[in-house]
C-alpha positions as CSV (number, residue, x, y, z in Angstrom):
1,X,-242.1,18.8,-0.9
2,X,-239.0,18.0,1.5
3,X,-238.2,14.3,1.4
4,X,-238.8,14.2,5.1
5,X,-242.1,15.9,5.4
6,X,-243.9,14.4,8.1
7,X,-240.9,12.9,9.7
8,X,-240.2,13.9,13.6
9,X,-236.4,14.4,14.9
10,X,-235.0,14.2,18.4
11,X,-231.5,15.8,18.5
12,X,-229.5,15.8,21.6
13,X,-226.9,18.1,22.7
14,X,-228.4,20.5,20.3
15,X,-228.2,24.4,22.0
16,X,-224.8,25.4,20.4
17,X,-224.3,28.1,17.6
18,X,-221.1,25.9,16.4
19,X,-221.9,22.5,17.1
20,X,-223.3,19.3,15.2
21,X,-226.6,19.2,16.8
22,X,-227.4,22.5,16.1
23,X,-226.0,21.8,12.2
24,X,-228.0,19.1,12.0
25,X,-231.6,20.3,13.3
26,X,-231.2,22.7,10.3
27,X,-230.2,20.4,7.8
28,X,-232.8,17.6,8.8
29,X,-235.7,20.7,9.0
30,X,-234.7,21.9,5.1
31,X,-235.5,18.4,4.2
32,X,-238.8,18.6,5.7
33,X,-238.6,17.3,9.5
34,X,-239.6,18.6,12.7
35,X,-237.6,18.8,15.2
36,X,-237.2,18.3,19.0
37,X,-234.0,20.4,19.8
38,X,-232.6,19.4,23.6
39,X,-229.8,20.9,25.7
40,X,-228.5,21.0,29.3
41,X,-229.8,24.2,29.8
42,X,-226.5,25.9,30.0
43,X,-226.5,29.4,31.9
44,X,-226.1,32.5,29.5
45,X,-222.8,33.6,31.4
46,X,-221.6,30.2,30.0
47,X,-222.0,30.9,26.8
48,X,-218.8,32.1,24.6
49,X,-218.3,34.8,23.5
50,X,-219.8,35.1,19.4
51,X,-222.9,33.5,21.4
52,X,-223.6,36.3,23.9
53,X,-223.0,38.7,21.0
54,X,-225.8,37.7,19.0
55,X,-228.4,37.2,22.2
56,X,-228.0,33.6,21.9
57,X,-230.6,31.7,23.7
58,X,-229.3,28.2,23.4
59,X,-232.1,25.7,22.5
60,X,-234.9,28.3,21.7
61,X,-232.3,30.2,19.2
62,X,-231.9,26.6,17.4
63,X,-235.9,26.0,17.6
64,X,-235.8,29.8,16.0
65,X,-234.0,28.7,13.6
66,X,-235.4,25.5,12.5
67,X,-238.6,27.4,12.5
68,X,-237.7,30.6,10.1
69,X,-237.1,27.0,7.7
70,X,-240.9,26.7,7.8
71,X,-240.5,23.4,10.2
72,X,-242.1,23.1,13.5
73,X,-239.6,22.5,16.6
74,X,-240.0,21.7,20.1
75,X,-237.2,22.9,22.4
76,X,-236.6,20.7,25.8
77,X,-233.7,20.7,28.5
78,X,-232.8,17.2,29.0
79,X,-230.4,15.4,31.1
80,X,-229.4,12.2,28.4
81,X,-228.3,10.0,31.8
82,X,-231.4,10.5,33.7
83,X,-234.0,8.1,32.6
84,X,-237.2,10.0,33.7
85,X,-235.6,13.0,32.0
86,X,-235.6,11.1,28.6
87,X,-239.1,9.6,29.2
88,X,-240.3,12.8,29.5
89,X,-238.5,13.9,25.9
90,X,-240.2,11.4,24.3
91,X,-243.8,11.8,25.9
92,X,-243.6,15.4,25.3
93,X,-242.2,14.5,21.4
94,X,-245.1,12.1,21.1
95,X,-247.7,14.6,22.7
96,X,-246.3,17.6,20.4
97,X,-246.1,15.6,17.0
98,X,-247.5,12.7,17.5
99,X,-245.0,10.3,16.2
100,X,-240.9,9.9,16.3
101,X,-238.7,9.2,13.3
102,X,-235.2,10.0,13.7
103,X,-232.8,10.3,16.8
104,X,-229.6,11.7,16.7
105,X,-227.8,11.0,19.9
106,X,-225.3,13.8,19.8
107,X,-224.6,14.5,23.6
108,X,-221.2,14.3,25.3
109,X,-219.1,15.4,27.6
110,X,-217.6,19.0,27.0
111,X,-213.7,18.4,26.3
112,X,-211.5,19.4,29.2
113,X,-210.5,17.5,32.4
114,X,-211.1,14.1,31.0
115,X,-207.9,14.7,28.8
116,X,-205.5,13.8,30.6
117,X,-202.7,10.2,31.3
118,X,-204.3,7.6,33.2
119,X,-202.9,8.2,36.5
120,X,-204.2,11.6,37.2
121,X,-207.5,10.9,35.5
122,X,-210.4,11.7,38.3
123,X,-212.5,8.5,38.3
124,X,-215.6,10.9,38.3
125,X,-214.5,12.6,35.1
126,X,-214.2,9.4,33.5
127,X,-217.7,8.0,34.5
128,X,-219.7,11.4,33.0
129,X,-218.1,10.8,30.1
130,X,-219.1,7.4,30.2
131,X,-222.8,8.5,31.6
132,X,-223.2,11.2,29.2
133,X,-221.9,9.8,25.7
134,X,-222.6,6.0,27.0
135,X,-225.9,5.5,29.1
136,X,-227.3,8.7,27.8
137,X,-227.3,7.1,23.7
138,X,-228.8,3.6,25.7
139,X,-231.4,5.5,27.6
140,X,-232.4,7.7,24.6
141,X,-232.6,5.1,21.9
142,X,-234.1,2.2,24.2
143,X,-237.0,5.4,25.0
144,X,-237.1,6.4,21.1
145,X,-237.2,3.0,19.7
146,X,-240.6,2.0,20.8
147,X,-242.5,4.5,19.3
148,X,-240.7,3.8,16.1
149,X,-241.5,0.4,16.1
150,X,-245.4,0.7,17.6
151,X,-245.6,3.0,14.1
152,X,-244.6,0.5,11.8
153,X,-243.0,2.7,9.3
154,X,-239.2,2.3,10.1
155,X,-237.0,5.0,11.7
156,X,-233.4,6.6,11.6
157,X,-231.0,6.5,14.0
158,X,-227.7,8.3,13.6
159,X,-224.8,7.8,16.7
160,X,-222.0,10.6,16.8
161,X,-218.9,8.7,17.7
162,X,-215.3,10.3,16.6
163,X,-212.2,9.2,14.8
164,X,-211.3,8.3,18.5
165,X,-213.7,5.7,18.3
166,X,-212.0,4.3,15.6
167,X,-207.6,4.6,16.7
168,X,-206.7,5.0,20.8
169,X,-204.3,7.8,21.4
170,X,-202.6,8.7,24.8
171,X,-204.5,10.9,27.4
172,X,-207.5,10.4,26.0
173,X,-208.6,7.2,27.7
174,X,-212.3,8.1,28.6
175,X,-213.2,9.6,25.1
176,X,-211.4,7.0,23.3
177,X,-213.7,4.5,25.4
178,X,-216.3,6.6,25.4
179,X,-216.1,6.7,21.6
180,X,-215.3,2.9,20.7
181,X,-218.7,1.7,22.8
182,X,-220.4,3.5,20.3
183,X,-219.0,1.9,17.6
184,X,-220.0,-1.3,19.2
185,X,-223.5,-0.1,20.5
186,X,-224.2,0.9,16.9
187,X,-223.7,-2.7,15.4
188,X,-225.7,-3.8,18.3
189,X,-228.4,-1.7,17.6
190,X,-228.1,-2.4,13.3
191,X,-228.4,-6.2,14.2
192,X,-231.2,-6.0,16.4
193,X,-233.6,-3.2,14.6
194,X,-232.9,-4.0,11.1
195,X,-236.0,-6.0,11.4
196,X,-237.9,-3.4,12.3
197,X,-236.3,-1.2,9.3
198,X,-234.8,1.2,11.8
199,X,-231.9,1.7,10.5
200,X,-228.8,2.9,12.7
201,X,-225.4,4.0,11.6
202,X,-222.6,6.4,13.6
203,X,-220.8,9.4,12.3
204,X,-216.8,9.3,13.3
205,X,-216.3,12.9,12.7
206,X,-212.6,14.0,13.3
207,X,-211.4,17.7,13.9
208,X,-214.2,20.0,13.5
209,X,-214.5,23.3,14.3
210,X,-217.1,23.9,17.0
211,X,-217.1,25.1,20.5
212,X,-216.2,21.9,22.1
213,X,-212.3,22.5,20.2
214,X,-212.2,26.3,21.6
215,X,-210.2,25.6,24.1
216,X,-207.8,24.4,21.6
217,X,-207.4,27.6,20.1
218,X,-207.3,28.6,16.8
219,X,-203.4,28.6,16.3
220,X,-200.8,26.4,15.9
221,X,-202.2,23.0,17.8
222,X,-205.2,23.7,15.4
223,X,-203.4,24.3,12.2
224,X,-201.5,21.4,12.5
225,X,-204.5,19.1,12.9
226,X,-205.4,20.4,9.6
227,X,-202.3,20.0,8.1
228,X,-202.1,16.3,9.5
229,X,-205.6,15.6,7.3
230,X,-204.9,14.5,3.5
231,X,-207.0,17.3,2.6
232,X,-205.0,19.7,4.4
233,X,-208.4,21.1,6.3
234,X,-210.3,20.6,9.5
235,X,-214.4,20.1,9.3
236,X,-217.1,22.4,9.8
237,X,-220.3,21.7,11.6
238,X,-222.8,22.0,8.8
239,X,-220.4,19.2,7.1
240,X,-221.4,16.7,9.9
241,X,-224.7,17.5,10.5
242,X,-225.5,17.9,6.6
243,X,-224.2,14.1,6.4
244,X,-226.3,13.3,9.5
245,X,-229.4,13.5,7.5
246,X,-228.3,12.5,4.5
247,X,-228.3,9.5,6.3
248,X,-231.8,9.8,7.9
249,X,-232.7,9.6,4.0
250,X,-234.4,6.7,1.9
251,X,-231.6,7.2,-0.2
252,X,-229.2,6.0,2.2
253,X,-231.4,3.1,3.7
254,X,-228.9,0.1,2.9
255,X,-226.3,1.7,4.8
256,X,-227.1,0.2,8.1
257,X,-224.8,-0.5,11.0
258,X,-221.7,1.2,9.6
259,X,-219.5,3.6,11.7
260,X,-218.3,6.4,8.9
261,X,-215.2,8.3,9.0
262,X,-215.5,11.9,8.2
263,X,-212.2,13.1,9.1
264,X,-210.4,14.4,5.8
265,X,-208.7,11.2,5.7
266,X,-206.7,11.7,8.8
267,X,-208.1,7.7,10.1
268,X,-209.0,5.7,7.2
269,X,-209.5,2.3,9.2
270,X,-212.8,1.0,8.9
């Protein structure tokens, strides 16, 4: 038996071959969960280019997937800012399995345009950042919560934040913003569920290679963020979403309303 047989997970921004959510519906279905797998519903001539090569289907490949585990999953496009949108994830989660037990609120803004100094940051650029990694954790959690707590038995919820929630840097205003409320929404959240045994942490991933850091490269910008780490190496995905639901674990139930580096040591600040 999987220590989270029975359990029910809602990852968002989950429809990417190399990407946390999609790292983490596997690792939280080999311990047993089912999961609900959302995305934006990108279009296929989006996709890059190792996903088009393997007939990559976004959500429903990661569904696939969670199901060749031996878990059941429940694919949904969702739009994280738009409140009906996340109603409807969660009716359709409760209808489906009948209960929730985890969220992951991994959605955010893709990284491009919002990079950029202050004075040629577009103001709408900086408010879907805001919507997307911001309102779209409220929305979710304040939806997800109440089934949780109408259960009685406790939940799990883990926030993706980023070392940039943790140290500011130039030109990255919005995600650094972005990333800090996080930080602060998850202590909010820690103080105010604990009661319910909900327990809510954050991951503060640093450089890790999914398709959000393609348009990095792979050269010498990317090499030297791994040389900058302590343990001279950048993440992977499965890392991340492999300590996601560790935490979604009993065994890690008295870590509640931290925000963890897992960065190779390039931010140790707490």
């Amino acid at each position: 038996m999987g220590e989270l047989d029975g359990k029910v997970a809602i990852i968002t921004g989950a429809g990417r071959l190399r990407g946390i959510g999609r790292a983490a519906a596997e690792a939280l279905a080999k311990l047993g969960a089912d999961v609900v797998v959302t995305g934006t519903g990108r279009s296929p001539d989006s996709f890059p280019d190792d996903e088009k090569a393997i007939g990559w289907k976004d959500i429903e490949t990661v569904a696939e997937r969670v199901r060749d585990i031996g878990r059941r999953a429940l694919p949904l496009v969702v739009d994280v800012t738009n409140r009906d949108d996340v109603k409807r994830m969660v009716d359709e989660t409760l209808k489906e399995f009948g209960r929730v037990d985890i969220l992951i609120n991994n959605a955010a803004y893709a990284r491009a345009e919002d990079r950029a100094p202050i004075l040629d940051l577009n103001e709408d650029t900086f408010q879907k950042v805001m919507d997307i990694k911001v309102t779209g954790t409220f929305l979710c959690t304040k939806a997800a919560i109440k089934p949780m707590i109408d259960q009685g038995d406790g939940g799990k919820i883990v926030n993706i934040s980023s070392t940039a929630g943790k140290r500011g840097s130039a030109n990255t205003l919005a995600y650094n913003g972005a990333n800090f409320a996080i930080v602060g929404m998850t202590q909010s959240m820690a103080k105010e569920l604990g009661s319910h045994n909900i327990n809510v942490n954050a991951v503060c991933p640093g450089a890790v290679d999914t398709h959000r850091m393609d348009v990095l490269g792979r050269g010498n910008t990317w090499s030297n963020m791994a040389d900058s780490t302590p343990i001279g190496r950048n993440g992977t995905d499965e890392e991340v979403g492999d300590f996601c639901a560790y935490l979604c674990t009993e065994a890690a139930s008295w870590i509640h309303g931290q925000s963890i580096n897992q960065n190779g040591g390039t931010v140790m600040e707490h």
